[in-house]
N, C-alpha and C positions, 0 to 999 in steps of 0.2 A: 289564437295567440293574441294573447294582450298587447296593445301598439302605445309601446313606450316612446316617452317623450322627455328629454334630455336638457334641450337646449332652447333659448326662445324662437331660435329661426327652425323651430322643428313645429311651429302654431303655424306655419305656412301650408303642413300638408293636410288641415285642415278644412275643408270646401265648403262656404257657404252655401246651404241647402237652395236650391232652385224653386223657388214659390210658386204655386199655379194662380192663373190670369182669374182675378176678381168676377163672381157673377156680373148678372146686372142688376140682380135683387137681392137684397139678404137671404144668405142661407145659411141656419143655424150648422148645418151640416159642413159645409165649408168652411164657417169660420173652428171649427174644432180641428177640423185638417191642419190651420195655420197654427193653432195653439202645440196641437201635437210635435207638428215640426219644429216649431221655433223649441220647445222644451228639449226634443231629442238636442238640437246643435248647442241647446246653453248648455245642456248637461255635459256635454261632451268637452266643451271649452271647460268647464267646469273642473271636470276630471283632468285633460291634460294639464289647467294650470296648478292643482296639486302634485301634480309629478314633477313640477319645478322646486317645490321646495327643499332643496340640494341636503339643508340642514336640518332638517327634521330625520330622527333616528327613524328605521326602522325595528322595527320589537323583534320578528325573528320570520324565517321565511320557511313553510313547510314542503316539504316535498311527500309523492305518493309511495307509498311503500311497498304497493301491491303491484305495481305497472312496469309492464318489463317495455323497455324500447333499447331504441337501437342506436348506440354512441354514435355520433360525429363529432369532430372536431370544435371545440368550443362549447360543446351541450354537456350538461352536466342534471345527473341523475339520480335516482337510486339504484345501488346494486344489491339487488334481494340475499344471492349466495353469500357475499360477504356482509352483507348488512352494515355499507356505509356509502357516501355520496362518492362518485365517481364521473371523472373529466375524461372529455374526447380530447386527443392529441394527435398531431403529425404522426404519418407514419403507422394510422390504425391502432396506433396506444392507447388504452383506456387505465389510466390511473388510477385505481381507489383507494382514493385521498385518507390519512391516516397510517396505511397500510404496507405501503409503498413509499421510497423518496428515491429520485433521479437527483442525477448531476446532467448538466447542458455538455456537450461534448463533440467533439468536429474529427472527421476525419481527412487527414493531409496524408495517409500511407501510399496511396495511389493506388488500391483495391478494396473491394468489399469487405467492411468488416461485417460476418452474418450474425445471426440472434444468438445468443447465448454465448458470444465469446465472452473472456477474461479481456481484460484492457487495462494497459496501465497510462499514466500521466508522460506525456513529452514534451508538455509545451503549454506555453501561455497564447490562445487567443485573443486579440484586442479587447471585442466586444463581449468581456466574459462568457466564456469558454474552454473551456481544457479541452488540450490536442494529446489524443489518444492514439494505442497501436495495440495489436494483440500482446499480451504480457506472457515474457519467459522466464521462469524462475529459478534458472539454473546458478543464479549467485552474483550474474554477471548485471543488474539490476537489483536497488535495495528495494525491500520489503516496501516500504513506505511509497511507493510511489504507486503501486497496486491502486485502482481505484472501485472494476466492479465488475460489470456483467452489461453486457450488451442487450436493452430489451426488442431492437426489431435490427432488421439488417441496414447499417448504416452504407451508402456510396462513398465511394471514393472522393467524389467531386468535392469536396470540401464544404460538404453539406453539416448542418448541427441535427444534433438527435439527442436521444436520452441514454444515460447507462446506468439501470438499476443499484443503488449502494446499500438498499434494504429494500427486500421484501420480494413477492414470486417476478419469476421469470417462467413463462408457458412456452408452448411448442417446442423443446427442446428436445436433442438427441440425448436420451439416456438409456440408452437399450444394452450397454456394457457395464453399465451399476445393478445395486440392488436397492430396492427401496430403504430407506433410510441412514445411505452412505454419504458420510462426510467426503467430500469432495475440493481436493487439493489443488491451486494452479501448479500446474506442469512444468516439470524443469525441463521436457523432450517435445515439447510441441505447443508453440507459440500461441497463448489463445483458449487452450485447449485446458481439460479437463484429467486428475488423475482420482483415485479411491488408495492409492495407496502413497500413505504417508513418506514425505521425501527425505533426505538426511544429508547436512552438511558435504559440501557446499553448495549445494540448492538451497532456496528459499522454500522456508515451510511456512506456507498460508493457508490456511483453512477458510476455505472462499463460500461453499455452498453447502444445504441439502437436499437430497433426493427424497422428493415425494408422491411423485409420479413418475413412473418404466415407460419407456415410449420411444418410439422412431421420431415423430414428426409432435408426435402429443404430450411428450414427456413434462413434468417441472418441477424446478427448484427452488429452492428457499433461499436468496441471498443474505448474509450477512458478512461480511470479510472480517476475520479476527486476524487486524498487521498489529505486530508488534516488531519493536527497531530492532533492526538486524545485528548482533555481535560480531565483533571480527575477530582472527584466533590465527595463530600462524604458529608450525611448528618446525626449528631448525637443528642441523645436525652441524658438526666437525669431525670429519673422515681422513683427518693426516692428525700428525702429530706437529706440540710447538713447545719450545726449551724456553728460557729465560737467556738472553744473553748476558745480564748483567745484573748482580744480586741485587734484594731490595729496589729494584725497580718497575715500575706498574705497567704490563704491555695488556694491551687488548686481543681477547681472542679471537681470530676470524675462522665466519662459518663459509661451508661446501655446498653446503645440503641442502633444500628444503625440500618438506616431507609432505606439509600439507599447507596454506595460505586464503585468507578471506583480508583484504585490508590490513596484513602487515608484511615486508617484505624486506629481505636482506637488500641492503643500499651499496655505495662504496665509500669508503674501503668495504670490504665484504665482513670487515668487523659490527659494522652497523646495523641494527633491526628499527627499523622504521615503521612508523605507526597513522596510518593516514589518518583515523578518524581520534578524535578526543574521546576521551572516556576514563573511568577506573578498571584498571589492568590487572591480573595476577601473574606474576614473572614466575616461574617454576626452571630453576636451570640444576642439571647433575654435571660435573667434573670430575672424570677422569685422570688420576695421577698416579705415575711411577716414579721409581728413583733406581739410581745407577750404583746404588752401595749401602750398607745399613748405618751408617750413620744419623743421626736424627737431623730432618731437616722439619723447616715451615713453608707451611705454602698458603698463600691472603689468596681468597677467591672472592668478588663481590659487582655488583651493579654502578653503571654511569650512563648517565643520561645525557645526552648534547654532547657530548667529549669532555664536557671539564667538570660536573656537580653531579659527587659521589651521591648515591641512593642513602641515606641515612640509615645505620642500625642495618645495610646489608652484606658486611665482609663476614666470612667463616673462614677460620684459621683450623689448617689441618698438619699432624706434624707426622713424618713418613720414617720410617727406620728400614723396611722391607726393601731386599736387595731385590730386583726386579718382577718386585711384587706388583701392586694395585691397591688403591685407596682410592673410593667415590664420595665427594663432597658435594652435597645437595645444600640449595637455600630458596627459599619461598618468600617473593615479597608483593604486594599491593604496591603500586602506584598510579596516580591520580596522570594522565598522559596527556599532553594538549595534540591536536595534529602535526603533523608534521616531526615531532619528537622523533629521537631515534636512541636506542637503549645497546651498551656496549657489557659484553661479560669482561671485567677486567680480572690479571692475577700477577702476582709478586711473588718471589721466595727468598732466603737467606743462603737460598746455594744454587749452582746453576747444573746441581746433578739432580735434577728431577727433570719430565716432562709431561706434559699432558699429553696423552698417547691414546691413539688410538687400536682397537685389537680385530682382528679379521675373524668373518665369519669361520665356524669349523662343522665338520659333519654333525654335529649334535647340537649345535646353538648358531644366530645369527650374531654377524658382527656386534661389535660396541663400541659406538662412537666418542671418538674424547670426548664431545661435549654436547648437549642436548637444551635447548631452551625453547621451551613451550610458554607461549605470548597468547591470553586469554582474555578479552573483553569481557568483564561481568558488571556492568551499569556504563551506561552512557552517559 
């Protein structure tokens, strides 16, 4: 091994050669010993003070190609199988460099996270780091915070390590896949792996693939495809409401909700709340009866915050049907900031109508007065 020299206090481990004691007569033989020597130690002075020149570029540095050794931390090599340079790391990790990218990452969970978990972001580290945990994707966590795959078993103790965010992860259990299954984080086990595709309101991440079957030998391909999570909430009205007062605009309030991700009935219970910003699709049906056939109107349409109408969203429907039925549907885009909250409002010219609700019967399920489906499609 070549003994690099850095700095000028590194000319100290340098030892001036020990001379032997002069004949007492010239000897041509002796004097070539001293020549020998003195040249070996200039030479060498020589050499380490070219290693000082900090500023001189090197041209390029080769490595062997054919030579297999054995990583340790900080040595850096050729890898023949994959055919690129590859770094010793903490923890018996050998990176090859290109092929591979880690994120620096600590664990504060207060157990072992092992090789091959999923892990997602919790936290900011001081000294750059992300504080990680095993990631559950059942909804209750956005997409976005996903980070990777665990390449060796990280401790508890608030130790840093690596977590794969491209490229293989070895040793892994994969003896419940098949070779070449895309592989889901799990919305039933923290950490953990599924092959089968999840569906609202789980998070669907496509985290890895399988390349190798294996107990102890197995490995994956990481790649994580996050994309931001949509929120979507669907509500019901399961009573019926009259107008007490013609031409006057009341709000509908809902019962029900049927299904929710980031939007939720508020109060008054007239209120649909929208936690995240985005562009919305409002889908709402109304249900109306009337109490005689006389022709009546009835204004069905959107408000936002309590007081600023949705623009271009009332539908006017006119009823003559003595305890008949009329469903008025309206479809609108709105652009939502957080925290918004989105009201069904309705008005009519007589106060013989209702928005009525009708009970399930043996051959169909109920039908609710009123149905508003809240659908994020861009963030």
């Amino acid at each position: 091994m070549t003994l690099a020299i850095t700095s000028n206090e590194d000319l100290t481990r340098v030892v001036a050669p020990r001379l032997p004691s002069a004949p007492a007569v010239y000897s041509a033989q002796h004097t070539e010993q001293y020549n020998n020597i003195l040249r070996l130690y200039f030479n060498q002075l020589d050499n380490f003070n070219r290693q000082l020149e900090h500023g001189k570029a090197v041209d390029y540095l080769d490595f062997k190609t054919d030579a297999v050794y054995t990583p340790e931390m900080g040595r850096v090599g050729w890898n023949i199988p994959d055919q690129t340079l590859q770094v010793g790391m903490e923890y018996d990790v050998t990176q090859q460099i290109g092929l591979e990218t880690y994120a620096r990452v600590q664990n504060n969970t207060g157990v072992l996270i092992p090789n091959g978990t999923v892990v997602g972001f919790t936290g900011v580290v001081p000294d750059s780091a992300l504080a990680v945990s095993p990631y559950l994707a059942n909804g209750a966590t956005n997409s976005l915070y996903l980070v990777g795959v665990m390449t060796h078993d990280l401790p508890d103790s608030g130790q840093k390590g690596y977590c794969t965010v491209f490229g293989f992860v070895r040793e892994v259990n994969t003896s419940a896949f098949t070779l070449g299954d895309i592989l889901y984080a799990s919305p039933t086990v923290a950490g953990a792996f599924t092959n089968v595709k999840p569906t609202a309101p789980n998070n669907v991440v496509p985290v890895a693939a399988v390349l190798q079957v294996g107990t102890t030998d197995g490995i994956i391909f990481v790649r994580p495809t996050i994309q931001q999570q949509l929120y979507y909430g669907e509500f019901t009205k399961t009573d019926s409401q009259s107008p007490a007062a013609i031409n006057t605009a009341y709000a509908l309030t809902f019962t029900t909700t049927l299904l929710a991700n980031g939007v939720s009935i508020g109060t008054p219970t007239s209120r649909v709340y929208i936690e995240q910003a985005g562009l919305y699709n409002l889908a709402c049906s109304v249900q109306i009866t009337s109490t005689n056939s006389s022709q009546k109107a009835v204004w069905i349409w959107l408000r936002k915050n309590g007081t600023t109408d949705l623009p271009n969203s009332a539908r006017i429907a006119s009823i003559t049907l003595n305890n008949g039925y009329l469903v008025v549907t309206l479809n609108v885009i709105a652009s939502l900031l957080a925290n918004d909250f989105i009201e069904v409002m309705y008005a009519s010219d007589s106060t013989n109508v209702s928005i009525a609700t009708v009970a399930a019967t043996a051959f169909a399920p109920a039908a609710p007065a009123v149905i508003l489906a809240v659908t994020q499609t861009e963030q």
